[in-house]
Structure formats: structure tokens, C-alpha cells
N, C-alpha and C positions, 0 to 999 in steps of 0.2 A: 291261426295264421301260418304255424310251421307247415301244416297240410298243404296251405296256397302256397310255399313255397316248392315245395314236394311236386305239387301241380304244374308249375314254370319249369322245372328241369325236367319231366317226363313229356311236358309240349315242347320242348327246344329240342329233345332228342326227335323228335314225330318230325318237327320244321329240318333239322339237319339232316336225316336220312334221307325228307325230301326232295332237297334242294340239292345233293351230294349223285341223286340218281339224274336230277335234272343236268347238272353239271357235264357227267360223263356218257350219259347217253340219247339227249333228246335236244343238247346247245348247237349243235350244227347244221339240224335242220330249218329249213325255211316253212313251218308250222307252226309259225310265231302267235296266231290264235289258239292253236290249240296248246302249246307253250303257258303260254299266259293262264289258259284255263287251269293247268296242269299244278303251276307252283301257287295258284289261290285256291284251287281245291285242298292239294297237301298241307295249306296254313291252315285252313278249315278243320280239315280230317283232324288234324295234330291238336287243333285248342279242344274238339268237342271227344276226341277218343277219352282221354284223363280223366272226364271228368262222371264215367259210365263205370259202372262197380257192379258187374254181373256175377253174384255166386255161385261158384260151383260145387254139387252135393259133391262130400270128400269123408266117408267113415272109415276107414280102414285107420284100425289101432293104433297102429305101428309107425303109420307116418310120419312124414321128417317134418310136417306141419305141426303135428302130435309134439315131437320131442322136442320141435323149438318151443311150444309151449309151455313144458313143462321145467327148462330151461328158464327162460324167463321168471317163472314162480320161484323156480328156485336162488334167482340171480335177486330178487326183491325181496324175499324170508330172509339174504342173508344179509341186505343192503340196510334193512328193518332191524335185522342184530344187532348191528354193527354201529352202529345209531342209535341206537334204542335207547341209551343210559341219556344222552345227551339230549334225544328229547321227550325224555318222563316229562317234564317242568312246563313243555312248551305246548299252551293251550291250539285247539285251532282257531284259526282266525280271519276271514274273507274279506276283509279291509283291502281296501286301493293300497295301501302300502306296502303290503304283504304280498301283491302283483312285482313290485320292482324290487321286495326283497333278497330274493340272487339272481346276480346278473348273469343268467344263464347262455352259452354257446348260441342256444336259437334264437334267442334276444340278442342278441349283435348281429345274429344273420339278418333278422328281420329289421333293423335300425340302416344297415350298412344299404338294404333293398331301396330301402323309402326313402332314402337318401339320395340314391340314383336316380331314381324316379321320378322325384320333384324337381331334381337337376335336367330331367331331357325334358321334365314339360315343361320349364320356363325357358328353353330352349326352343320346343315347339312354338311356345308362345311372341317367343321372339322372330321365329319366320314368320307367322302369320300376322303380327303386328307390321312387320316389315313392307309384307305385301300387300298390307288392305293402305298403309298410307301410300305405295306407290298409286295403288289405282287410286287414290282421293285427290292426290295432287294433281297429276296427268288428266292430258288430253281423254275424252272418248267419246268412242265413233259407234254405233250398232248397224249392224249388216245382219239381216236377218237371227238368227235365233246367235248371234254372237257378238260380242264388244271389244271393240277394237281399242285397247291404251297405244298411247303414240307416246312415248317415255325417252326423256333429253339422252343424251350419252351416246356412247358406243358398246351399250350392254345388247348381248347376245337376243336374241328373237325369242319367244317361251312363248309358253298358255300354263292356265291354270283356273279350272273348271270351265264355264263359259269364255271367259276373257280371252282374247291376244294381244301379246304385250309387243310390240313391234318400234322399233326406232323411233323418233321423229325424222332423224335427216341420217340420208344413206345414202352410199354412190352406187348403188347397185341399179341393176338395170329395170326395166317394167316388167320383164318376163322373168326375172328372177324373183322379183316382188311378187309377182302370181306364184311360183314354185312354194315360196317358204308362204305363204298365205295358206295353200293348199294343204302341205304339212302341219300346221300348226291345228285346222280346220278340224284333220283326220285326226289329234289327239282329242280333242274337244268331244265331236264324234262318239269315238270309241271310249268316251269315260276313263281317259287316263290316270284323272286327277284322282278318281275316286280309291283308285288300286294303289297312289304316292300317300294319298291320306292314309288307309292302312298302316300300308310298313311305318306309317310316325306315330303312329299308334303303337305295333309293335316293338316299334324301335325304345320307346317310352317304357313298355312292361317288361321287353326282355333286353333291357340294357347290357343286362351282361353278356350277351349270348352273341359272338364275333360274326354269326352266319347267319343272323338278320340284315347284316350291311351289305352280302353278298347279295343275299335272295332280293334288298330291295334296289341293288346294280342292277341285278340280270333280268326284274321286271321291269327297271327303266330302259332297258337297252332293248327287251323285246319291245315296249310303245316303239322305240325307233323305229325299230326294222318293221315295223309294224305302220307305221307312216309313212318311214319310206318307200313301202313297195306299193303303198294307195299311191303315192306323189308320181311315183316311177311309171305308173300305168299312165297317167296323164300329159306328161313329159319324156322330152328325151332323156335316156338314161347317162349319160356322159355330158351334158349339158349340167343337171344333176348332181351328179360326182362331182362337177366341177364346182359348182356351189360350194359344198357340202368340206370341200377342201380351203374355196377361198373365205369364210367364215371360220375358218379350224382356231385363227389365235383372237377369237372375240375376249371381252374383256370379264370380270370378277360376274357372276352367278349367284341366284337363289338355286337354296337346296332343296325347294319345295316343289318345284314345279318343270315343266318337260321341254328342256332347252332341244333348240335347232341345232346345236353341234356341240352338245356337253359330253355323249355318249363318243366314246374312240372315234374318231373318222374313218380310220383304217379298217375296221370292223362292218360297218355300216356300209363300205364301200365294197369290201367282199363278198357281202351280204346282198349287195346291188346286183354283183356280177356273177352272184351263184344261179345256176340252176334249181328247178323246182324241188323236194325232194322225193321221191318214189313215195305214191300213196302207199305201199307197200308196208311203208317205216311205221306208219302208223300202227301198227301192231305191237310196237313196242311198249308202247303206253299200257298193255295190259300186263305191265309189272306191276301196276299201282295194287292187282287183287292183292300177290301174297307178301306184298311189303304192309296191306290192309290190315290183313289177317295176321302179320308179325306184332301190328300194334295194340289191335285187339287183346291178343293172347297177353302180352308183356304190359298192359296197363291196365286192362278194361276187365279181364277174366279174373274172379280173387276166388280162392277159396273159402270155404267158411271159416277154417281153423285160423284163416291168415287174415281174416275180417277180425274175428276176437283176437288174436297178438296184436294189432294196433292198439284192441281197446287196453291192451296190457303195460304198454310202454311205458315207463315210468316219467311222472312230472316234468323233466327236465327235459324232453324231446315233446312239450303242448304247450303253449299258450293261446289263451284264446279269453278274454274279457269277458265274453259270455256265461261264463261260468260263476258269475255274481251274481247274475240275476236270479229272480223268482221261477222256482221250478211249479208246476200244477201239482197240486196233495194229490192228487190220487199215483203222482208220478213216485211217490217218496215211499220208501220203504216203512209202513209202521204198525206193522203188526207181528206179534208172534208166527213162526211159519210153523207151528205144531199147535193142537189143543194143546192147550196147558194143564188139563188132566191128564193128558198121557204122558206129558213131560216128567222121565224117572227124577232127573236130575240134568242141571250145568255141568258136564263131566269136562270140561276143556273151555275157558273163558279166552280171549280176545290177548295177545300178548305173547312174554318170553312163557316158554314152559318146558318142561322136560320132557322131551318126546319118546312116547309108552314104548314104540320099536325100536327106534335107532336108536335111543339112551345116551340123546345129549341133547343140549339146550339149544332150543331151536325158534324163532317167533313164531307162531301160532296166528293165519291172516284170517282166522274166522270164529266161532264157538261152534260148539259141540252138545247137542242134545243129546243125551240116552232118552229112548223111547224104543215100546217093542215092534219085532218086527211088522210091515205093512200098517204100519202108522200112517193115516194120511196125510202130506205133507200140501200146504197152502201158498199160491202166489204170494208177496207180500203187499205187492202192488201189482196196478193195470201196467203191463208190458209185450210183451212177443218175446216166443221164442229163438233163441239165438244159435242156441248150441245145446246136440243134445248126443253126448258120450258115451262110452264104454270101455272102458280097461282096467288090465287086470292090477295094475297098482295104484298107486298115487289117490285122485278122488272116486278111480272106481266108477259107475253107473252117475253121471252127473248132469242137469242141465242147468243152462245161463240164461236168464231173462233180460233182457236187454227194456229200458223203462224212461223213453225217452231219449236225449241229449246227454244225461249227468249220470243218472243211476243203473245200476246192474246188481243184479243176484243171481249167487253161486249154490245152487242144492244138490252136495256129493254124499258120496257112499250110501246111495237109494239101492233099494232091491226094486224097482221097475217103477215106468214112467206110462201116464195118462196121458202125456200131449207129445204132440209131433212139431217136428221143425217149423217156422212158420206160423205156430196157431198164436193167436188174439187171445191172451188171457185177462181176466179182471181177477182184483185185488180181493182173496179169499176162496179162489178155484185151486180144486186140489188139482195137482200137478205130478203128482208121483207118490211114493211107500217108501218109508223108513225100510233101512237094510243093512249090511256090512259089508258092501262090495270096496275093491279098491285094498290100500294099504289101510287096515280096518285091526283092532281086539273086539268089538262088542258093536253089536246096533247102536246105531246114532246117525243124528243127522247134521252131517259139517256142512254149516249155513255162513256165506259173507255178503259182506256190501261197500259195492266197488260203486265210489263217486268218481266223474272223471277219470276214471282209471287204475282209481287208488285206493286199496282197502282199509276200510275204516272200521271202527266199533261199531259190529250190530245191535249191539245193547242200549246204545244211543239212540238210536230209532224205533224201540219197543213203547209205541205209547199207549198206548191198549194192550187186553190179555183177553177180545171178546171171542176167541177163537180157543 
């Protein structure tokens, strides 16, 4: 769930940049179709970019992807220290209880989200409850492929989808009853309704986000101007105007649907009297390629090293319910990842221990086989390769199998690898040789297993030795 939220704020940013270039360089022209094209493509662009995680090859040693990795490990060995006396005692436990057991930062985020959320849909729910008993009550009329409601009061003139919602008694004249008929027609028409549903939509998931209320102004005010200049071509244009001003103080309004004078008058009137703009202008629009290409790059492009640091994050930045359920055995680590002939010895078990180099106590997030060198070392399980290393300290010559949704395995300090980024492995393919590359005293093979993202006792998982 923290991911979906993750995913809402790199789409608000796509909608904002959008709607920010619409603002200052495409709102004053009279290109109100292509206008309209412009800010529902960029909602488009913005939901579907996030949601695209294209790798890119990245091995160079040294990198700051590298060292934030290594970072992290070391930021969890010490978090694991540090912790460690307080939870000797404390079994694991995958209980629904043990879900709400800390009420972690991203559990309020996500409580505080769903809360908003349920608040604008029984909001939404409340417009459209509003306006299905208008048209139940009311009058109506069908005029070709449209339904005419004739509604008491002196509420304002609207459409919304097929419908027009028009007065019953008006002092307006017969040729102005044809003007605003016509307008109303031309929202109908052009599927106004379809683009006000959206933003209630949006307005619904990205509640928080202040620049959804602009983007769904600026596509209601483009419908305007966008009926108005169908209306204007059929009538006089100051006849028109004149309407358009003597309706300006009609009375309270639905927020659902495309009133005949909800949008500024003053705006709409301008917008009457402007000239066309230079087809010229239209060239502008091809900013959209490298504001494209900015999105791409900043959401869409990951590295590989920066795909395995997510899987690294510690517990308190994931939830996700799924995580109870039933994993597939072949997905689950449980086999020795050495013959167990050639196993010299457990030279390093799971835990605090006294680390051979540095010469302090350190947790230990994996075990440690001695075996000699070019031992061949075994998947543990059916997975893909995720990550496959090289450097000169730390684990040294290492790859990570990626086994599923839940499970990973970590095979460091190898003296060379038999598989390449990318390959389909099954559970008991050898994958690499025992070695002592890395921050290393003697051949071995530092082997861990990372559930959800969190390293656990390999030893747990050894249910067999038929290897």
C-alpha cells in the first residue's frame, strides 16, 4: 500500500507539471479542442508513466547506487544490534495481530488517505444522488438523440450527459431559448460530461493534491469556450454576450455538470471577442516531447541497484496484507545451497558475532559455509536473477535471486558466476563457485534469506540435505 501511495505523489507531480505548462503557455489561446486534448492526455501520461519500471543495465563498482546499498546494510546490521538483546525471546509470528502491532508512520499515512477518500466518494455520491432525483421528479421532453428536464426554480440552465436541464418558466425571449438550447446541445455533443466525470474521479483518489481543482476549472471553462464559439457561429455574437451577461447572477448550482454561466462571464466574453489564434501557436504543444521524456527518466527508468534497495528498506516503510498468504514451495528457500559433502564446516551462524576483520561485535545477516574453492554453489529455489555483483569489499563477486513476491537469496564472496542477469533458474541449478572475494579470511560461502525484505535465519529453511 505504501508503494500506492508512492505512486499518487509521482502522478500528482506528472498532473502538476502538466497543468502548470497549460496555465502559462497554451490558456490564451482559442485552441480550446486541442486545449482539452492537451490536459486529458497529460492526466493520462501522468497515471500510466509511475506505474512502468524499465531497468537499466548499471555495473560500475563504485557507484552511488553501490554505496547507497551498502549503506543500507549497514544501517540494518546496526538496527539488528541494537535490538537484538530485546528480541532474543520474541518468536516470529504472522498473525493478523502482529499486522497492527506498531503503529507505524506509513499506517497513519495510509489510514489518513482512505479517509479522504471515502469522504469525496460520499460526496460524489451525493451529487449524483442529487441529480438522478432532479431528473425523476421533473418534467421531460426527448428531442432527438437528447432529453429535455424542464426543472421549477430559477436554477441556472446545465446538461449532464444526454440530458438538458432548462427552466420550466423563463422571461427570456424565443431566440434566446434557441441560443442557450444550442449551447447546452454542443456540451452534450462534445461529451462534456464524460471529462467532469473524470476529474470526480480524480478529485476522489487525489484528494490531497490542490491542482486537481484547477485542472478540473480549466477543463470546465475550456467546455465553455468550447460552446461558445459553436453557439457564436450560429448567432450573433453581441446578442450572445448579451445573454451570457443577463444570466451572470442565476441562482445556487450542481458541481457535477456544465452550467450556462457558472464559468466567469467576463472570461467567456473575452474569449467571444478574441481573434483566432495563429495556427502557428500550435507548435507549442510539442513541449509535451521533453517534459515526456522528463517523466520517463524521473519515474519510469530504475536502475537495477535502485530496484534491489527498495527490496532493502526496512519493515517500517511496507505494508502490504499480502504478505500472509500462501507462498508456492517451490518459491521457498529449502535446500542446502552446497553439497553437504563438501561443507568443511558452519564457520559463521545467523546472529551477533565477532567480526574476524573489524574485531567487534557485529550481527551477522547471513551464515557462512567453508567449502573449498569452485565448490558449486545451488539455487535454493525456482527464482530469476536479480542482481549480479562485483567488488572489491564487502560481499565481493555476489548474486541475488529474486523468488517471487516474498523471497530472495543472497550468494557473496563466490569466486565466479554461471548465470547471467535475467536467467530463469530452478531450484538445485548451480549458479556459481565457492571463493573469497569481497571482505573475505578463507573460502566460504556467505548465503542469506531475505523475506519481504528482511533477513532471516537461513537455517530455518534447510529441510532437506539431498544436495
Amino acid at each position: 500500500m505504501i508503494y500506492f501511495l508512492k505512486y499518487l505523489v509521482e502522478a500528482s507531480i506528472g498532473i502538476t507539471l502538466f497543468y502548470l505548462l497549460y496555465r502559462y503557455l497554451f490558456k490564451g489561446n482559442t485552441f480550446f479542442q486541442w486545449n482539452r486534448c492537451y490536459l486529458l492526455l497529460g492526466i493520462l501520461l501522468s497515471l500510466i508513466i509511475p506505474l512502468f519500471h524499465v531497468p537499466i543495465a548499471f555495473h560500475e563498482e563504485n557507484s552511488l547506487m553501490a554505496q547507497s546499498l551498502d549503506i543500507i546494510e549497514d544501517f540494518e546490521s546496526q538496527f539488528l544490534e541494537e535490538n537484538s538483546v530485546q528480541s532474543a525471546n520474541i518468536q516470529h509470528d504472522t498473525s493478523l495481530l502482529n499486522v497492527f502491532k506498531g503503529f507505524s508512520f506509513s499506517l497513519s499515512l495510509i489510514l489518513v488517505y482512505s479517509i479522504g477518500v471515502i469522504y469525496m466518494f460520499f460526496r460524489f455520491l451525493l451529487k449524483i444522488s442529487s441529480l438522478l432525483l432532479l431528473i425523476r421528479k421533473s418534467k421531460k421532453l426527448k428531442i432527438r438523440q437528447y432529453r429535455i428536464v424542464y426543472i421549477e426554480g430559477s436554477q441556472m440552465p446545465f446538461s449532464f450527459l444526454h440530458f438538458i436541464f432548462l427552466p420550466k418558466e423563463s422571461a427570456l425571449s424565443k431566440d434566446e431559448h434557441h441560443q442557450i438550447l444550442a449551447h447546452e446541445q454542443a456540451h452534450v455533443d462534445r461529451k462534456h460530461s464524460y471529462d467532469i466525470l473524470l476529474m470526480e474521479g480524480l478529485s476522489i483518489i487525489f484528494w490531497f493534491n490542490p491542482v486537481i481543482r484547477f485542472v478540473k476549472r480549466g477543463i470546465m471553462e475550456l467546455h465553455e469556450f468550447e460552446a461558445d464559439a459553436i453557439t457564436k457561429s450560429k448567432f450573433n455574437t453581441d446578442d450572445y454576450a448579451n445573454l451570457l451577461l443577463k444570466l451572470a447572477s442565476g441562482s445556487r448550482s450542481l458541481k457535477l455538470v456544465n452550467h450556462f454561466s457558472k464559468i466567469r462571464i467576463k472570461s467567456r466574453i473575452m474569449m467571444l471577442k478574441q481573434r483566432e489564434s495563429l495556427p502557428l501557436k500550435k507548435l507549442r504543444y510539442l513541449v509535451v516531447l521533453p517534459v515526456l521524456l522528463l517523466l520517463i527518466s524521473a519515474f519510469a527508468l530504475k536502475r537495477e541497484d535502485e530496484i534491489i534497495i527498495a527490496k532493502h528498506l526496512p519493515d517500517q516503510f511496507k505494508f502490504d496484507i499480502s504478505i500472509y498468504t500462501e507462498t508456492a514451495q517451490d518459491k521457498v528457500p529449502s535446500i542446502l545451497p552446497l553439497a553437504e559433502n563438501s561443507i568443511v564446516r558452519l564457520s559463521s551462524g545467523f546472529g551477533m558475532r565477532f567480526h574476524p576483520i573489524k574485531k567487534v561485535k557485529k550481527m551477522h545477516l547471513g551464515i557462512d559455509l567453508s567449502a573449498p574453492v569452485g565448490t558449486e554453489i545451488f539455487a535454493t529455489a525456482d527464482g530469476e536473477v536479480a542482481l549480479i555483483k562485483n567488488q572489491d569489499t564487502g560481499y565481493g563477486k555476489q548474486i541475488l535471486l529474486e523468488h517471487g513476491d516474498h523471497y530472495s537469496t543472497r550468494y557473496a564472496q563466490l569466486n565466479d558466476f554461471t548465470v547471467e542477469m535475467g536467467d530463469k533458474v530452478k531450484k538445485g541449478d548451480v549458479i556459481g563457485y565457492v571463493g573469497s572475494s569481497g571482505t573475505s579470511t578463507a573460502p566460504h560461502l556467505h548465503y542469506e534469506v531475505l523475506k519481504d525484505g528482511k533477513r532471516v535465519d537461513p537455517e530455518d529453511y534447510f529441510e532437506s540435505n539431498q544436495n
